[in-house]
C-alpha positions as a Markdown table, in Angstrom:
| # | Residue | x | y | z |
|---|---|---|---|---|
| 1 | Unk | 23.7 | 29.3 | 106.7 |
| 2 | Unk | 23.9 | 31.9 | 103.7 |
| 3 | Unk | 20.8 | 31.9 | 101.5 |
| 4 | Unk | 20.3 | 33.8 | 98.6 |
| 5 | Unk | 16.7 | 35.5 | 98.3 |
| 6 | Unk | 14.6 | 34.9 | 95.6 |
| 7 | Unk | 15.7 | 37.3 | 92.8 |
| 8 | Unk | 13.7 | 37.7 | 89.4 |
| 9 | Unk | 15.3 | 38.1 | 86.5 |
| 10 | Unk | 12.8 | 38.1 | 83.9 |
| 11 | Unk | 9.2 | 39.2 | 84.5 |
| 12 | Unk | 6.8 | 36.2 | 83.6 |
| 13 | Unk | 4.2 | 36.4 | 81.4 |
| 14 | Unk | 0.8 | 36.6 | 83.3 |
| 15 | Unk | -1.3 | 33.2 | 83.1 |
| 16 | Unk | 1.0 | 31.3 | 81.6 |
| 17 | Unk | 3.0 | 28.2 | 83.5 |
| 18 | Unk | 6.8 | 28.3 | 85.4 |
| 19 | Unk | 9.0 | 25.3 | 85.0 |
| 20 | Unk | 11.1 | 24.8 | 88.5 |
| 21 | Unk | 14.2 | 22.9 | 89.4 |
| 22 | Unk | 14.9 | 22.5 | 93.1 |
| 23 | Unk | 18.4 | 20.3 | 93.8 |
| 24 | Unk | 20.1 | 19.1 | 96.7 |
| 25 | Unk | 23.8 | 18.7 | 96.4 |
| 26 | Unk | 26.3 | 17.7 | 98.6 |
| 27 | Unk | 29.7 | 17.9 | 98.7 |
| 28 | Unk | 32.2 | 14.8 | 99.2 |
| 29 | Unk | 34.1 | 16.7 | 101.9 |
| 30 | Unk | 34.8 | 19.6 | 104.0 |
| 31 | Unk | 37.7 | 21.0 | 102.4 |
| 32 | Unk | 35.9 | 21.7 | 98.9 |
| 33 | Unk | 33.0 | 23.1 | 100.4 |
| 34 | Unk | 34.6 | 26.5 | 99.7 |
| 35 | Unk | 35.6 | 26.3 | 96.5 |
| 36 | Unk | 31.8 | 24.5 | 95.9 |
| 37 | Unk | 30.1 | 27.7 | 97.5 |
| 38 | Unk | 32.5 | 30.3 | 95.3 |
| 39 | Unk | 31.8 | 28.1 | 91.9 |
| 40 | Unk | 27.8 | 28.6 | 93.0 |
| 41 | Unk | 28.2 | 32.3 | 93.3 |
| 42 | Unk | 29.8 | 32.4 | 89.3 |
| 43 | Unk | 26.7 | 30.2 | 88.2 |
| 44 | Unk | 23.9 | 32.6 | 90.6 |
| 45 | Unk | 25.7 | 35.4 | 88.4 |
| 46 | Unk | 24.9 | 33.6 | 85.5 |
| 47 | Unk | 21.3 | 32.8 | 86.3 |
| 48 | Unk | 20.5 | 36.4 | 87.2 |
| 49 | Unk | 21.1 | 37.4 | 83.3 |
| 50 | Unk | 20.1 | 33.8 | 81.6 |
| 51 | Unk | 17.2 | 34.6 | 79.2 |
| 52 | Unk | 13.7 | 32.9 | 80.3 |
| 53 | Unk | 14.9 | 32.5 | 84.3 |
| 54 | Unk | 11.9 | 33.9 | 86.1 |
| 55 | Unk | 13.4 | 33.5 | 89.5 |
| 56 | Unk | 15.8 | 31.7 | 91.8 |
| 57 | Unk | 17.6 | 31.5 | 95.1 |
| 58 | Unk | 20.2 | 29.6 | 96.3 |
| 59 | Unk | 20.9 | 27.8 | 100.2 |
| 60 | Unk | 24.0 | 27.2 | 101.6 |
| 61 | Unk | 24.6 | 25.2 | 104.5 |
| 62 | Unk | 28.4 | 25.5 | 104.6 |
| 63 | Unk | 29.4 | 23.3 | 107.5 |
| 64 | Unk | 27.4 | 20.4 | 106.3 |
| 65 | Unk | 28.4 | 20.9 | 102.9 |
| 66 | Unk | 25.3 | 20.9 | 101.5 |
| 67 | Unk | 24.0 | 23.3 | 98.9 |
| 68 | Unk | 19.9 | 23.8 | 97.7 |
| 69 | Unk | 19.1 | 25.9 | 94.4 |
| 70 | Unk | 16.0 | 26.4 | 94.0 |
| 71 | Unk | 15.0 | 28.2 | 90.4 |
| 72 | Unk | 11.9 | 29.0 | 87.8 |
| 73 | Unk | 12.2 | 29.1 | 84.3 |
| 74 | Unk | 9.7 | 30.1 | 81.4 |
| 75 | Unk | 9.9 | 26.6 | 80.5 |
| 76 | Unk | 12.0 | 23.2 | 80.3 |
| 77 | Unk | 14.5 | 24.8 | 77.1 |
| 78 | Unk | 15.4 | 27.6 | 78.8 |
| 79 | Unk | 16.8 | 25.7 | 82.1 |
| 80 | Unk | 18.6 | 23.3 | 79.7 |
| 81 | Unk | 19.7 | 26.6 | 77.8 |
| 82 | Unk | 21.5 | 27.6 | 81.1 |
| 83 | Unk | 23.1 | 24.4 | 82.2 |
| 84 | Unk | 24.9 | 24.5 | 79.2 |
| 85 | Unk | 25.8 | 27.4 | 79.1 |
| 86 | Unk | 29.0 | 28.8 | 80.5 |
| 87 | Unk | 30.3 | 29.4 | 83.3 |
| 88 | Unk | 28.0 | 26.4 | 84.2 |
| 89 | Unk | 28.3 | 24.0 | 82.4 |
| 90 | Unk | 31.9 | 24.3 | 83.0 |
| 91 | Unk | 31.4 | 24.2 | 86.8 |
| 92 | Unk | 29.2 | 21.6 | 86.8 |
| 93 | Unk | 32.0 | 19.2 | 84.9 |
| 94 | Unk | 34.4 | 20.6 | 87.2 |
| 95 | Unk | 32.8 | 19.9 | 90.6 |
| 96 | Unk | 31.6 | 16.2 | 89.5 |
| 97 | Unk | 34.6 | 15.0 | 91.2 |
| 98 | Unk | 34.1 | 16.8 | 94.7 |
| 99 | Unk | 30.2 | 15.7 | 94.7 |
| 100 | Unk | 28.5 | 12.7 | 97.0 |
| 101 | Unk | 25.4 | 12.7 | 96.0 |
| 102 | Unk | 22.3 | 14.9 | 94.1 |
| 103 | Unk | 18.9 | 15.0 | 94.3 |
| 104 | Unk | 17.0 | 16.4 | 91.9 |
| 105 | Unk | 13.2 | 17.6 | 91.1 |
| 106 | Unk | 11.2 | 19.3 | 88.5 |
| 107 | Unk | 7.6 | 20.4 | 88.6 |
| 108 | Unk | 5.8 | 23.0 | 87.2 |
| 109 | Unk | 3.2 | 25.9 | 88.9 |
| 110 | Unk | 1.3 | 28.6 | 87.8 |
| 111 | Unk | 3.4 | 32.2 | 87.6 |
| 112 | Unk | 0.9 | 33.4 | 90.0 |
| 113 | Unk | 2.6 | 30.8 | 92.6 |
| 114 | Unk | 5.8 | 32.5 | 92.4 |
| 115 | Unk | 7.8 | 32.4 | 94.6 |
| 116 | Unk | 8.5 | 29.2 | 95.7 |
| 117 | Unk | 9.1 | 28.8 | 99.3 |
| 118 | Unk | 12.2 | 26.7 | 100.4 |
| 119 | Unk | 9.6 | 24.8 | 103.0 |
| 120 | Unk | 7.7 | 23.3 | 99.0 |
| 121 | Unk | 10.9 | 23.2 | 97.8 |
| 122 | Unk | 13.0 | 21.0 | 100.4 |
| 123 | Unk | 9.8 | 18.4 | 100.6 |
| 124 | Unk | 10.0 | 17.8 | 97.0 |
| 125 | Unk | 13.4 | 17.1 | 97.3 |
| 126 | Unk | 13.3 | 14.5 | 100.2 |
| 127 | Unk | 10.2 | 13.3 | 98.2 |
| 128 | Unk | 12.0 | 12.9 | 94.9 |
| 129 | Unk | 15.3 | 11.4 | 97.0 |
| 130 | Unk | 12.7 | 9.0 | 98.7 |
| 131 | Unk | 11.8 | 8.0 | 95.0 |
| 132 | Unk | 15.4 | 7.5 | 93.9 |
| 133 | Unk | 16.4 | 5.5 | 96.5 |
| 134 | Unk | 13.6 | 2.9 | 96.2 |
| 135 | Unk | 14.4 | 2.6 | 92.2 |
| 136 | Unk | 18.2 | 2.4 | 93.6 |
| 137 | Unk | 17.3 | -1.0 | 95.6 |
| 138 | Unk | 15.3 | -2.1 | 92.9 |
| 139 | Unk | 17.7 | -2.1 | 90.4 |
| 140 | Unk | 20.2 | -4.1 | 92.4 |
């Protein structure tokens, strides 16, 4: 299970507040899971020079498909900023089709409480995936 550490591109700004995205994503089968893990590595290049990215990491779990990113930003514009950005936006459009499911989750913590630890991270995730689930059967 490859992880990525936690790298910081950007120094934040002491006192102030970081924006984080943690995301789930798994991968419809076994056979794109490589081409899925060599896509992330262009879009971790990518986040390691993106302007307002005050950290991130990135978990692969290769044989169950299932990826985790895990990243801070200087605030909400700058993570938008990157995802649509190239070369991710282009992966992301690109991968759609090779995707099961995605969970995503956005909260924001003091710079102080950087870095996130994957143990927050992963309960948020299963929290928020919790939470889209129930408004899935409630919208049937």
């Amino acid at each position: 299970m490859p992880t990525l550490p936690w790298t910081t591109p950007n120094p934040a700004r002491p006192d102030t507040t970081a924006f984080v995205m943690a995301s789930r994503l798994d991968v419809r089968s076994g056979k794109d899971t490589p081409r899925f893990f060599l896509k992330s590595l262009s879009a971790w290049g990518q986040v390691r020079k993106a302007p307002g990215a005050l950290g991130a990491s990135l978990e692969a779990q290769l044989l169950k498909g299932v990826f985790y990113t895990l990243s801070a930003w200087e605030d909400r514009d700058a993570l938008y900023a990157y995802a649509k950005a190239e070369p991710h936006k282009t992966i992301m459009t690109g991968l759609r089709s090779v995707m099961r499911e995605s969970t995503f989750t956005f909260w924001e913590v003091p710079v102080a409480e950087l870095p996130i630890t994957w143990e927050d991270a992963k309960r948020r995730i299963e929290e928020q995936a919790r939470k889209d689930a129930a408004q899935g059967d409630r919208s049937r």
